[in-house]
C-alpha positions in Angstrom: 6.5 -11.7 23.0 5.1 -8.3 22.7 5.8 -6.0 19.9 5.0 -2.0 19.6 4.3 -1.0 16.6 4.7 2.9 15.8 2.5 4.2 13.2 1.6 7.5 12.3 -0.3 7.9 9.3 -3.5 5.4 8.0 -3.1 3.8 4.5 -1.1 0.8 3.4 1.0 0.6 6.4 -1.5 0.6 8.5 -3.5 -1.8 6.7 -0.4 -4.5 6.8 0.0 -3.4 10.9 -3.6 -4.5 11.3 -3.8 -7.4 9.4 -0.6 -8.9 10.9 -2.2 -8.1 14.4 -4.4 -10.4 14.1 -2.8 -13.3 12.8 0.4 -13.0 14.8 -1.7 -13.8 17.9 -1.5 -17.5 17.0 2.1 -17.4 17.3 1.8 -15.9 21.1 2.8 -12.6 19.9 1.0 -9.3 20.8 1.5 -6.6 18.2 0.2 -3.2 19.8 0.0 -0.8 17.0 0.1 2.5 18.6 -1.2 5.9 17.1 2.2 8.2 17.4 0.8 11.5 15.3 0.0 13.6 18.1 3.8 13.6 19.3 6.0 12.7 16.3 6.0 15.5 14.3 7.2 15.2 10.4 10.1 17.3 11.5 13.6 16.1 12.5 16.6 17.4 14.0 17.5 18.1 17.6 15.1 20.3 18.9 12.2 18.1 17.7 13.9 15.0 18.2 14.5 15.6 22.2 10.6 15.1 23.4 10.3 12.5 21.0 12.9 10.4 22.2 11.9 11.3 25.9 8.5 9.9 25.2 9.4 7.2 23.5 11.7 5.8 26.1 8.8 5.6 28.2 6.1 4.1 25.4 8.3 0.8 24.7 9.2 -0.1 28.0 7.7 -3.6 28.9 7.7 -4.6 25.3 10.4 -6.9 24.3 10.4 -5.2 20.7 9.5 -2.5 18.4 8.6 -2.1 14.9 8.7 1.6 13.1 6.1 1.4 10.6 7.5 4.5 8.7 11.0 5.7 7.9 10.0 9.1 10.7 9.6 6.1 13.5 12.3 4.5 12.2 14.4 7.6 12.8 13.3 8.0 16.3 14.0 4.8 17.5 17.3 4.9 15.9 17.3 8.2 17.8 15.8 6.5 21.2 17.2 3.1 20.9 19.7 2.9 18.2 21.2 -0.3 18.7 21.0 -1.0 22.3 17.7 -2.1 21.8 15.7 -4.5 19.5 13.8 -2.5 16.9 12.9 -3.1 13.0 11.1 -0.9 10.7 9.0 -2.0 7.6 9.6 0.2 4.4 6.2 0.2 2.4 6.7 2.9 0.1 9.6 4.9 -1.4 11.2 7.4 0.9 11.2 10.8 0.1 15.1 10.7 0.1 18.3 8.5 0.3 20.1 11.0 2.4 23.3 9.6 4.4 22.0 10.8 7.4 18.4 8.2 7.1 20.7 6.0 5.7 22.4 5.9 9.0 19.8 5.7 11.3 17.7 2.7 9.2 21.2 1.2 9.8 21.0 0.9 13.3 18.0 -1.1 13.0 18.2 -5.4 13.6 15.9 -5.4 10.1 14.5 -3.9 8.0 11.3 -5.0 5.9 10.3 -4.4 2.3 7.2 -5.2 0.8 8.9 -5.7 -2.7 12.4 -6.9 -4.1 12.3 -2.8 -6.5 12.2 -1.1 -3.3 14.8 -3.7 -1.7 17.1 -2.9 -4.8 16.3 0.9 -4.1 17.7 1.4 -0.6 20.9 -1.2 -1.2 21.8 1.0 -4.0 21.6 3.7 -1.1 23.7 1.6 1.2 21.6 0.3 3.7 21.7 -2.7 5.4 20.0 -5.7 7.2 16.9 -5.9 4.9 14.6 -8.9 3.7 11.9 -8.8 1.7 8.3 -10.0 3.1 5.2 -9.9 1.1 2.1 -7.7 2.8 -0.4 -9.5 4.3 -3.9 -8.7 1.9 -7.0 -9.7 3.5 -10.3 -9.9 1.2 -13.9 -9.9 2.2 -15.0 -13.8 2.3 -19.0 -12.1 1.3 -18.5 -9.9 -2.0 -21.3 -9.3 -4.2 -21.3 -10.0 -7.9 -20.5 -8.0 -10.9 -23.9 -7.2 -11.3 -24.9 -6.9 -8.2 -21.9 -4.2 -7.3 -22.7 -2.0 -10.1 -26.5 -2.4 -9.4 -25.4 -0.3 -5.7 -22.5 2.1 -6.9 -25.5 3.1 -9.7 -23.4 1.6 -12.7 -25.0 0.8 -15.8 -24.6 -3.1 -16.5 -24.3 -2.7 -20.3 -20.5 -0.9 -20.4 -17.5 -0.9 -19.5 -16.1 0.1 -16.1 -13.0 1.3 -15.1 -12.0 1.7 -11.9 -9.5 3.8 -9.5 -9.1 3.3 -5.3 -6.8 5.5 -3.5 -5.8 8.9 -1.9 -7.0 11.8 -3.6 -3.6 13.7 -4.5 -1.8 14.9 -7.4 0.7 11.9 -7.3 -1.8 9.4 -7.5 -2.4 10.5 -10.9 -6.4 10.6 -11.2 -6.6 13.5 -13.2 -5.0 11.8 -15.7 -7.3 8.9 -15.2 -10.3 11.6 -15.8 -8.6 13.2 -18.8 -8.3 9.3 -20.5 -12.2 9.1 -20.5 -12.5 11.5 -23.2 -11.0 8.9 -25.5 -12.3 6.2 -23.9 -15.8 7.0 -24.4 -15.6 8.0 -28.2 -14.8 4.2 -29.2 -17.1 3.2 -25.8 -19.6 5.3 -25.1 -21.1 3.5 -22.5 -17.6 3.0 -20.3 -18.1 4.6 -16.8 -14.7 5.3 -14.7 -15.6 4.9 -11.0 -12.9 6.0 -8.6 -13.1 5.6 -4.6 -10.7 7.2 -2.2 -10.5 10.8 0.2 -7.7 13.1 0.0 -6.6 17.0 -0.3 -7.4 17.2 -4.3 -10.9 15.8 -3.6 -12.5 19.3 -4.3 -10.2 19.3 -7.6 -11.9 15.8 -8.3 -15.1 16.7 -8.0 -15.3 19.7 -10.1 -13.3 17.5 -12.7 -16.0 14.6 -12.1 -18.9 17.0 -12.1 -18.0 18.0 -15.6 -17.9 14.6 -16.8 -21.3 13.9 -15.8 -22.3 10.7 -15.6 -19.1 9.1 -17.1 -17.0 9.5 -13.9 -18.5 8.9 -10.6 -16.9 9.6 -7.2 -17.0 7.2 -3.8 -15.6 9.2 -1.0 -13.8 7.5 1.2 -12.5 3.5 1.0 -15.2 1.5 3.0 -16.8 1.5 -0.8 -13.5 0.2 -2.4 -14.6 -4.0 -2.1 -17.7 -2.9 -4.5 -15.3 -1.0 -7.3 -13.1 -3.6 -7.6 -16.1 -6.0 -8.3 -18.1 -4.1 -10.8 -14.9 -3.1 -12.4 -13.3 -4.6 -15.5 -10.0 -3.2 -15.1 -8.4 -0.8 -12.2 -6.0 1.3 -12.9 -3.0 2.3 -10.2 -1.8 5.5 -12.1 0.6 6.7 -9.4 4.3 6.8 -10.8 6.1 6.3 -8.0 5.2 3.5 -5.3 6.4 0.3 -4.1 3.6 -1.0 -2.9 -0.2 -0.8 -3.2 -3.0 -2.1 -1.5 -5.9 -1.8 -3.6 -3.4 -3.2 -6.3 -2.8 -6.2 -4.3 -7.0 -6.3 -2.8 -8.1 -6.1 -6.6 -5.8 -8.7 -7.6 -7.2 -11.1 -4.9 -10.6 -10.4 -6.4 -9.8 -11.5 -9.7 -9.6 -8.2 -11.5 -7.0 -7.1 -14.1 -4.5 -4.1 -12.9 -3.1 -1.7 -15.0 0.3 0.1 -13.0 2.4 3.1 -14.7 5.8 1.3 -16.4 7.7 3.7 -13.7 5.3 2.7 -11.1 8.0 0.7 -9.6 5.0 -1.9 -9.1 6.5 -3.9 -12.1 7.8 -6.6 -9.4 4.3 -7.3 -8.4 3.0 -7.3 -12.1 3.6 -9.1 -15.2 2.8 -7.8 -17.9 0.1 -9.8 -20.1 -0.1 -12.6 -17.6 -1.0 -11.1 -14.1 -1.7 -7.8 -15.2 -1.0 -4.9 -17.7 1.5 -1.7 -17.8 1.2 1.8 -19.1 3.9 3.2 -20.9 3.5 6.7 -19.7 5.3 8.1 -22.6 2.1 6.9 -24.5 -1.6 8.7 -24.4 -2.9 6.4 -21.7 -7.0 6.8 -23.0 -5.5 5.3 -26.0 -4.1 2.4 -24.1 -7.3 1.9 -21.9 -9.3 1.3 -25.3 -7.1 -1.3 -26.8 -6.8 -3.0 -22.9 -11.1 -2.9 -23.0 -11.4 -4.0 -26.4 -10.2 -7.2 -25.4 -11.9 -8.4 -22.4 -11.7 -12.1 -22.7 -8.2 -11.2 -22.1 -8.6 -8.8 -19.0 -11.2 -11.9 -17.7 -8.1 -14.1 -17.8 -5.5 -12.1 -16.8 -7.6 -11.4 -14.0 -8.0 -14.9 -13.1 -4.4 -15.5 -13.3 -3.8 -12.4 -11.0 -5.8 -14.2 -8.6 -4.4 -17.2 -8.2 -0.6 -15.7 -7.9 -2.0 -12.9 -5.2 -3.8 -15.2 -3.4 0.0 -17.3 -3.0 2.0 -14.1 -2.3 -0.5 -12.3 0.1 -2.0 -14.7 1.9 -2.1 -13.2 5.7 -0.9 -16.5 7.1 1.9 -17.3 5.2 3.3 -13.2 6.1 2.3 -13.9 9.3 4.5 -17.2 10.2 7.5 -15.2 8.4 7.0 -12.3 10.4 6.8 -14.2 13.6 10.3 -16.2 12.9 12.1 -12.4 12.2 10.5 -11.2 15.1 11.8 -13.9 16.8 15.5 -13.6 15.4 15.4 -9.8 15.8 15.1 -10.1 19.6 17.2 -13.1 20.3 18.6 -13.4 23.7 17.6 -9.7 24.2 15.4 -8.8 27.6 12.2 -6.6 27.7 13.0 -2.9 26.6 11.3 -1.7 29.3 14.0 -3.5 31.8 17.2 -1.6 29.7 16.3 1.8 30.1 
């Protein structure tokens, strides 16, 4: 079977495309994840839709399915293919609305695929239809260096605490906030050091904010740095208060490090509280609930622990991998190659 994969932004989507790649090659299926940017525009409507559904009648032909890997993809092939032809669409994230008209199109799809049972309650209060549920697949490095050794190369004092925050550099994500919590953090720990890795349009923002700081809040640009924060970190924090999913969640978690999400994250179905993680009530000063999560790190030691063994269960890349394979499977059916029903 071959599959084409539409994606058109990098990030956690992509990430899951990848990883899935790979495995699903055991199960004789070829997932082509193809780079759509340069001629799927964010806009919609019929002047924009036209070319797009032009080209993408000629993109999928010879493939036997297709799998949008944003709600914009999912549009145009609801647009190109509706349901004449096999096509599923995995919804990582929130989308930007529940409007009757997306509503409609996600409809025409055989599947739909979200990463957590909050965002699967989300969209069926929305009507849609034809969804599942199917964990990411989160691969981790099998080589990581220590604690000590991951602080010794980001330049992170060994003696403190360290506090850590991977992901794109933008308002939403919420690491302004994450700076402003330092100020109380580091009058009942001096020594604490927040570390946060990512790229993003607010990254001049961030480093005028981290500047300030001095040596309290160091700044990683971009994500190949991301395996060291989580393992010279004692807590990460995902301070974003709206997503479904995320990855260096999910990566931390498989590294054995505690996670602290926003209570309107929506991440709560990935994290329970105490036990494989912690939660923010953002209605509370969050530097005061960063000190009383670090002054107990036995505890963030064995909720980490604990967070490890449950991610390591619900994201192993296998295990999504086989499920994928069998909806793939069911999506297409009896159906012929796309390119043959044009």
């Amino acid at each position: 079977m071959r599959v084409l994969g539409l994606r058109r932004r990098l990030g956690g989507a992509a990430l899951m495309a990848d990883a899935w790649a790979e495995s699903l090659e055991s199960h004789g299926i070829e997932l082509v994840v193809d780079d759509v940017r340069a001629w799927m525009p964010d806009e919609t409507g019929r002047k924009a839709d036209k070319p797009v559904t032009k080209r993408l009648k000629d993109e999928v032909r010879g493939f036997d399915l297709v799998h949008a890997l944003s709600y914009r993809a999912a549009w145009a092939c609801s647009e190109a293919l509706y349901v004449r032809s096999p096509w599923v669409y995995s919804a990582f994230d929130f989308p930007f609305t529940r409007h009757n008209d997306l509503v409609d199109r996600l409809n025409a799809a055989r599947l739909g695929l979200c990463t957590t049972r909050t965002l699967r309650r989300h969209l069926d209060s929305a009507d849609v239809l034809h969804m599942t549920t199917v964990d990411p697949p989160v691969p981790v490095p099998i080589a990581r260096p220590s604690k000590e050794e991951a602080r010794r190369m980001l330049g992170v004092p060994n003696e403190g605490f360290v506090i850590g925050g991977v992901g794109r550099w933008a308002r939403e994500r919420g690491f302004d906030d994450l700076i402003d919590a330092m100020d109380v953090v580091n009058q009942t720990f001096p020594h604490a050091t927040l570390i946060i890795a990512g790229a993003g349009e607010d990254a001049a923002l961030l480093r005028r904010r981290a500047d300030a700081e001095g040596r309290k809040v160091i700044l990683r640009d971009g994500f190949d740095d991301r395996w060291m924060v989580y393992q010279a970190c004692d807590l990460l924090v995902v301070n974003s208060p709206r997503q479904a999913f995320s990855y260096p969640m999910a990566e931390a978690m498989r590294c054995g490090r505690c996670v602290m999400i926003r209570r309107d994250s929506g991440l709560e179905d990935v994290v329970s509280s105490g036990s494989t993680g912690m939660i923010h009530d953002p209605d509370l000063e969050l530097g005061y609930t960063l000190v009383t999560a670090l002054s107990r790190p036995d505890q963030l030691e064995a909720i980490g622990q604990s967070a490890q063994r449950d991610a390591d269960l619900r994201f192993d890349v296998k295990a999504s991998a086989d499920r994928l394979a069998r909806l793939y499977r069911e999506a297409v059916g009896t159906s012929t190659a796309l390119g043959s029903t044009q």
